[in-house]
Structures are given as C-alpha cells and as structure tokens.
C-alpha positions in Angstrom: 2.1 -13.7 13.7 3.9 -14.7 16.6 3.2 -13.1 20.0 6.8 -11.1 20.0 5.3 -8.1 17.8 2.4 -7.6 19.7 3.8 -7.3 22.8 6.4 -4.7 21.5 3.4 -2.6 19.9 2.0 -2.3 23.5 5.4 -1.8 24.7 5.8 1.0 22.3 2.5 2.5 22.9 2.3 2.6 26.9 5.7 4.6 26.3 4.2 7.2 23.9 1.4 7.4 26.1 3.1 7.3 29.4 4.5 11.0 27.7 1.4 11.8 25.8 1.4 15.5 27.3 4.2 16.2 25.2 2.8 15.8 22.3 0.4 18.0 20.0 -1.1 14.9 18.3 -0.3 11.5 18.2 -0.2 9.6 14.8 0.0 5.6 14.8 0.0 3.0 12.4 -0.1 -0.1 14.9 -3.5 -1.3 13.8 -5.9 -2.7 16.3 -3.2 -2.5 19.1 -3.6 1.7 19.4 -7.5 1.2 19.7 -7.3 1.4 23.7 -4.5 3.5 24.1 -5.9 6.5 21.9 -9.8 5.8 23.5 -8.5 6.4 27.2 -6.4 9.2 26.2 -8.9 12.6 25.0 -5.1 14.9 25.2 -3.5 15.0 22.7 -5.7 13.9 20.1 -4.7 10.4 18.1 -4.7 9.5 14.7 -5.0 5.9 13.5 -3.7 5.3 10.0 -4.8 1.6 9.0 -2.8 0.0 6.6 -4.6 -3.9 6.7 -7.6 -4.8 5.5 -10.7 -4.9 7.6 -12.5 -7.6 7.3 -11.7 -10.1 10.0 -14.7 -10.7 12.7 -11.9 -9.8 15.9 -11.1 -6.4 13.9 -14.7 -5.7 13.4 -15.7 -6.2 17.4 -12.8 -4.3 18.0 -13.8 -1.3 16.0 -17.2 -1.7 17.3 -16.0 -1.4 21.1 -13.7 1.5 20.5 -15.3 3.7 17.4 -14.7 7.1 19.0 -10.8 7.0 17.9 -10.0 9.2 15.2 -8.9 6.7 11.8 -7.6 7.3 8.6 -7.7 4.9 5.5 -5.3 4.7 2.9 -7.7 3.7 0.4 -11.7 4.4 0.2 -12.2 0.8 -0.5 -10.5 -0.8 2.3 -13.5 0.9 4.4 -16.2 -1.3 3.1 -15.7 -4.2 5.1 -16.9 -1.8 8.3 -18.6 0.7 6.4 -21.9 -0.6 8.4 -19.8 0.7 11.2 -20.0 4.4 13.4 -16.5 5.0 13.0 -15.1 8.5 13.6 -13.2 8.5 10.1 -10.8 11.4 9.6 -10.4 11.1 5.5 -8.6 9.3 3.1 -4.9 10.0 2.7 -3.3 7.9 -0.2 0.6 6.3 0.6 3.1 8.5 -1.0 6.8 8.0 -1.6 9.5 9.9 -2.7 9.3 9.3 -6.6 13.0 11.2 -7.3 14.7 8.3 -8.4 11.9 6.5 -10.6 11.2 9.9 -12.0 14.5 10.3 -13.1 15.0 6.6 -14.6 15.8 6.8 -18.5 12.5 5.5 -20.3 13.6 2.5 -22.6 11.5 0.1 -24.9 10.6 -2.5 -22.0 12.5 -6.0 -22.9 10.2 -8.3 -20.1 7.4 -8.3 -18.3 7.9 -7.4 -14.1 6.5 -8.9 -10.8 7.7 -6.7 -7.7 6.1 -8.0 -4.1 6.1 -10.5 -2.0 5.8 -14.2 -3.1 2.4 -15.0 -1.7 -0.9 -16.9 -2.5 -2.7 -13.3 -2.5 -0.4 -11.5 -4.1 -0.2 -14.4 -7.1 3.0 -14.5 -8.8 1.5 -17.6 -10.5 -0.7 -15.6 -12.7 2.1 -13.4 -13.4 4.2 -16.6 -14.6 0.7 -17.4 -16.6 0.6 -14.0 -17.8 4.1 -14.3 -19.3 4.0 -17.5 -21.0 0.6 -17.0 -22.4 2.1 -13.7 -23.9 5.3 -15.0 -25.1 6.9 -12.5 -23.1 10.0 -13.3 -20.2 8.9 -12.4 -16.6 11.3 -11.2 -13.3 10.3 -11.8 -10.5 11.6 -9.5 -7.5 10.5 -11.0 -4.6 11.1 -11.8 -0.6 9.4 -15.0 0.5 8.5 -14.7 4.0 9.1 -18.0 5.8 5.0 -18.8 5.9 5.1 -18.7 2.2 8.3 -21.1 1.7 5.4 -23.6 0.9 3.3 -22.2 -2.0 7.1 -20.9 -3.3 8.5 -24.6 -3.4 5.0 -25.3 -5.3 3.4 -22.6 -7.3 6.9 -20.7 -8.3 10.1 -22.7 -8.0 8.5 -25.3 -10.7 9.0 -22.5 -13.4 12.4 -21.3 -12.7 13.9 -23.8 -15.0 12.4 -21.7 -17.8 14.8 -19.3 -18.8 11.9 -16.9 -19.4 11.0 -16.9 -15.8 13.6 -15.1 -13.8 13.7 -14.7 -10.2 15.6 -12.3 -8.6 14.8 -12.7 -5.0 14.4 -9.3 -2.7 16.1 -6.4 -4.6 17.3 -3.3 -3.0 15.6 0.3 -2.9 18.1 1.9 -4.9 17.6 -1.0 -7.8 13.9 -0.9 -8.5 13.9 2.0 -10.4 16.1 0.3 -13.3 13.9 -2.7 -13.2 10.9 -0.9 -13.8 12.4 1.0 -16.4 13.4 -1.8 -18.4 9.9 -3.3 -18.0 7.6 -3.4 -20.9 4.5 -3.4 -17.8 4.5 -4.4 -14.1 2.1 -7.3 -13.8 -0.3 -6.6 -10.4 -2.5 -9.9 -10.5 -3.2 -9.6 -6.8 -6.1 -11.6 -5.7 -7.4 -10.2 -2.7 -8.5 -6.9 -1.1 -5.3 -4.8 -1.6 -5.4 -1.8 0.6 -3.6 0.2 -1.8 -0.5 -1.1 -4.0 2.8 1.0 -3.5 3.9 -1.0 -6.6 1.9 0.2 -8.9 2.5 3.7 -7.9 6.6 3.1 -8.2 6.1 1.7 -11.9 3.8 4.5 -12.9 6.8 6.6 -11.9 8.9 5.3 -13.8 6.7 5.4 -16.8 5.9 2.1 -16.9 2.2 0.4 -17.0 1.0 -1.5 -14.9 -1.9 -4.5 -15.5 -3.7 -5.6 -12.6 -6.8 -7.2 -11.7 -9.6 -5.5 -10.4 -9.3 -5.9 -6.8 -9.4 -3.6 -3.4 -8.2 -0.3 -4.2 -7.3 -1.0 -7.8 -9.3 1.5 -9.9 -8.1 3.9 -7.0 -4.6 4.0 -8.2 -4.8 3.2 -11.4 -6.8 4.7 -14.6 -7.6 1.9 -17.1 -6.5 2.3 -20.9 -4.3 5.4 -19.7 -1.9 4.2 -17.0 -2.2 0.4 -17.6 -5.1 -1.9 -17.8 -7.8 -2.9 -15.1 -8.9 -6.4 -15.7 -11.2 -9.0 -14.6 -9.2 -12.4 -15.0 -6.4 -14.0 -16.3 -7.8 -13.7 -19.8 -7.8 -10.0 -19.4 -4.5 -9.9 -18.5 -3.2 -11.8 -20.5 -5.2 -9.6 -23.7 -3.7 -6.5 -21.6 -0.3 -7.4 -22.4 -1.1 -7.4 -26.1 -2.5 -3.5 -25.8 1.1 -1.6 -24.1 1.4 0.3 -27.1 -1.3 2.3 -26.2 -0.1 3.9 -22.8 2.6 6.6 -22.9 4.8 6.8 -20.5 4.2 10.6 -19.6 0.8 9.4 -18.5 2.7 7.3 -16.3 4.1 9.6 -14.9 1.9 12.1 -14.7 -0.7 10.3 -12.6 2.1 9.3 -10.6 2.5 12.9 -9.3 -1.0 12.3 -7.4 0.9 9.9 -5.0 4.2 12.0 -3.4 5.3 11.9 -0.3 5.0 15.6 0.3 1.1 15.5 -1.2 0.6 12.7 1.6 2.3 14.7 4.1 0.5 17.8 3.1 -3.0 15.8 3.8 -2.1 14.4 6.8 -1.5 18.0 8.4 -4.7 18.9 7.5 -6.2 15.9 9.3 -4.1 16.5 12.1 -5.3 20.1 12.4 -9.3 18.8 12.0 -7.9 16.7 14.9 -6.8 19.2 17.1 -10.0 21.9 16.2 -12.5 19.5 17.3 -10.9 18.7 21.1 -11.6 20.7 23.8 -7.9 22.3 23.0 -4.8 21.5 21.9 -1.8 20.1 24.1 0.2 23.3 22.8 -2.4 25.3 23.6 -2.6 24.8 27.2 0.7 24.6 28.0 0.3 28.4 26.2 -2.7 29.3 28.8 -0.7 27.7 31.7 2.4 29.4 31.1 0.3 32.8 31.1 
C-alpha cells in the first residue's frame, strides 16, 4: 500500500471529527486508521466495522493500545486472531447486498464452472483452473488483476489461457454477474487464506447457484455444506465436489441467500448503533434536546 491512502483516511477522519457534534454516531470502515480518532472522541459514540483480517503483529499492538473503541466484525471467525484480546466488540453484522437482480436471474442448467474475484495468490484461481480440468468441466474466470498481482497472473494464470476451456474474462461489470452466475453449473471459492467473509459466494447463492469452497476463514459461516454447495478440505475435495451438483437445488440457494440482504445488514447495524448510543453518558441528539430546553 502506498502512503497516498493513508494519508487521505486521516484526512477524511480529522474532517468527520473536526464536526463530530453533529453527528448521533459515527460509523467507519477505515481499519486501524479510526482507532485514535474514535478513542479521543467519547461524543458521539463510534463504530468500527473491520473488514481485513487481524492477524498482523502492528494490528494486534494497535488494538491492544486503543481496545476501548466500539468494533464490529463481519464474520465471528475473523475475531480469532485477537480473540486473546479485551476488545469492546459490538456484534457481528454479516455484509449484505442488494440481491434484486441475482434473484431475478432465470435458473438454467449451468454449462461451465465460474471463478469471480480478484486474481491473487490467496484467492487461488490456480486451483480453480485445477478444479476444471480435473473435472472435465470449462472454467471463466472474471477477474481484475491488481498491478501487485501482474506477477503470479503472467505465471500461475496466463499459462492456461491457450486452453479453450479456460476463459478469462477480465473485470466484468455489476450489472453482468448475475447472468454469469446463472449460467454457472457452481462458483469455485478455493480461497486459501483467512477470508473475512466472501461476498461471492453470497451473489452465486442468489442466483441459485452452488458454490464449492475450501474450508477457510468464514467459510462454514456463509455457506451450509451438502445444501448450498460443498465445504472442502483440499483440491481433492473440490475437485470430488464438482462431481456431487446434482444434489443442491437451487431454491436452497436462494433461500439461504435471503440471510445476507442489505436491509437485514442495515437492520443489525441500527441495533448496534442504538447499544452504542445507550451505554454513553447520552446521545449527541439528546443534548442538543436538553440544551435547546
């Protein structure tokens, strides 16, 4: 990360804060960079959401020097790597999208095998291209690659794009992911590393489509195995997965997809917001109330 973001986080923040009496509660997802901001500031309460994972030694002294600010986790696994930690945690609240359009995408017989994300050693389109050709199935691939990850692209995934069963689509837009999950037989999530949640698998669901994944972060939170798709261990299991779709309906899909809307996430995050503001000394619309009086 280059030193341009962080300095427009604390740009961003010392504004918000500069005009924090305006404000009921304050709700950030800036990562380590709100930590001082929300500790010297007891009006209006703050709520962290952390979207990373936590297990870096400079995150952990962070937490440790600041662990009266209010944080939420998207996930109940991406607490463990601090979960030695006296952290003031405010709940879980699950991502959640608007699920309209998948919803509404036409369920078809699924023609190829799908990889949605970034192209990335973590994230490891390579299984997914091992996945497909152990299977006998064709894979897309629709991905961004980030330039760090130019590298591992030009090694681990441009090789295979000669096959004709391999296609790669590059970034696609919002509007086209439903249709390629629809016309997926499964979305392959082979990530291999501490996933904090997984919006992907939460878009294929939606569009009634399974999803096979290893067993990794916040996996099993998302996902039910041998309903929704198939938890797995390694690329053997995934690759045995593939063979099993005919057991997952897409109405179960879809159905656990309904777990993850955007107005079930908003509807959580008011309740933390109003455990927030109960357990201050009062609420920044309260006393402007008792000062108007």
């Amino acid at each position: 990360m280059t030193s341009v973001a962080p300095r427009l986080h604390d740009d961003m923040l010392a504004h918000v804060y500069a005009g924090a009496e305006d404000f009921d509660v304050i709700h950030t997802h800036t990562e380590v960079a709100t930590l001082p901001f929300a500790s010297a500031t007891a009006l209006p309460p703050t709520v962290l959401t952390l979207h990373g994972r936590l297990d870096d030694p400079a995150t952990r002294r962070e937490f440790r020097r600041y662990s009266d600010v209010r944080l939420v986790s998207i996930s109940d696994h991406q607490r463990e790597p601090v979960a030695d930690l006296p952290l003031r945690w405010m709940g879980t609240v699950p991502n959640g999208l608007d699920l309209g359009r998948y919803l509404e995408q036409p369920v078809v017989a699924g023609r190829y095998l799908a990889f949605v994300g970034r192209i990335s050693p973590e994230k490891r389109p390579d299984l997914a291209i091992e996945v497909a050709r152990r299977s006998g199935m064709p894979l897309v691939l629709a991905s961004k690659v980030d330039p760090l990850d130019v590298g591992y692209f030009n090694t681990a995934v441009e090789p295979h794009l000669p096959d004709q069963s391999v296609e790669f689509l590059g970034e696609v837009h919002e509007t086209e992911k439903p249709a390629l999950y629809g016309g997926a037989a499964a979305t392959l999530f082979p990530s291999d590393w501490p996933e904090p949640f997984g919006l992907v698998m939460i878009e294929s669901l939606a569009a009634g489509t399974p999803v096979i994944a290893l067993r990794r972060g916040a996996v099993p939170e998302v996902l039910v195995d041998g309903v929704t798709g198939f938890i797995c261990e390694d690329l053997d299991g995934l690759v045995a997965a593939v063979g099993r779709l005919g057991e997952i309906g897409p109405a179960n899909c879809r159905r656990h997809a309904g777990r993850f809307t955007a107005s079930r996430m908003a509807a959580r995050y008011v309740d933390v917001f109003r455990s927030a503001c109960a357990d201050t000394v009062a609420p920044r619309s309260m006393m402007r109330s008792m000062t108007a009086q």
